[in-house]
C-alpha angles and dihedrals in degrees: 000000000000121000122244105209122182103217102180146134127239138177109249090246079065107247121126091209144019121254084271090056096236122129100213099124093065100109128103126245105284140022112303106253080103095054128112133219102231091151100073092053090045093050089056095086105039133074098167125069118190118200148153132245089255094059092035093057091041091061087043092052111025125012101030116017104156107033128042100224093199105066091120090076141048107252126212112196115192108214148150091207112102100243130162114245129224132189101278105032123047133186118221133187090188135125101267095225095055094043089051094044088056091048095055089057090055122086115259154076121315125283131243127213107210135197097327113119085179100063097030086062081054097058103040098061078051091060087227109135118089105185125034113200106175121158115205114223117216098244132092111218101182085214152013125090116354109221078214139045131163120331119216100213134359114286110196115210134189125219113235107163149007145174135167128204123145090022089292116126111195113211122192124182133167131205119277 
């Protein structure tokens, strides 16, 4: 069965974006000539994004307004919005966990769940991700999106890796 694996930022106080929702505070502590590159080792393994309309609009508009970076996968956007779909981007007005459930079933690589704090909740009281690859980003917001809420049982991980450059430190943890 594919993999769903959460790969994400967050401040070290845990929130994804600020209380404008923008993410331009995820940088390290310096410029980026310390930075690694931990996203193309972890893209070698997945075919499928899953997204919300927020995040999807945010890489449209802002971060990424001429060309669309994830071409390489099939994208599944959940939305209420009326859009047309295309081959590698479809727009989808479906329950997350359901959509998520029928995808694992399918052949492929595994799925990422991408920016959505929303669906990742969702997901989480389902017990349904199975990596967790969150890099915590040395600043403290006080508010904005929370990567977490509540969580409705106990979900026990195991830490399988770490590294640290820019300030950064990259966690990534998988389910027991």
């Amino acid at each position: 069965m594919r993999k769903i694996s959460l790969f994400i930022a967050m401040s070290l106080d845990g929130y994804i974006a600020d209380s404008k929702g923008s993410v331009d505070w995820l940088r390290g502590q310096d410029d980026d000539n310390e930075n690694v590159d931990t996203y193309s080792e972890f893209v070698k393994n997945i075919d499928t994004v899953l997204m919300g309309w927020n995040t999807y609009h945010q890489i449209i508009i802002e971060l990424s307004p001429n060309e669309w970076v994830y071409n390489d996968f099939t994208t599944y956007v959940i939305t209420h919005n009326k859009q047309t779909s295309s081959e590698k981007i479809r727009f989808v007005n479906v329950n997350p966990v359901s959509l998520v459930k029928k995808l694992q079933k399918e052949n492929g690589k595994d799925i990422w769940i991408c920016g959505v704090a929303d669906i990742v909740q969702q997901l989480i009281n389902e017990n349904l991700i199975d990596c967790y690859y969150i890099t915590v980003i040395p600043t403290l917001l006080g508010s904005g999106i929370r990567l977490f809420g509540n969580v409705g049982n106990e979900i026990k991980l195991k830490l399988v890796g770490t590294q640290s450059y820019n300030g950064m430190t990259d966690l990534i943890y998988t389910r027991r």
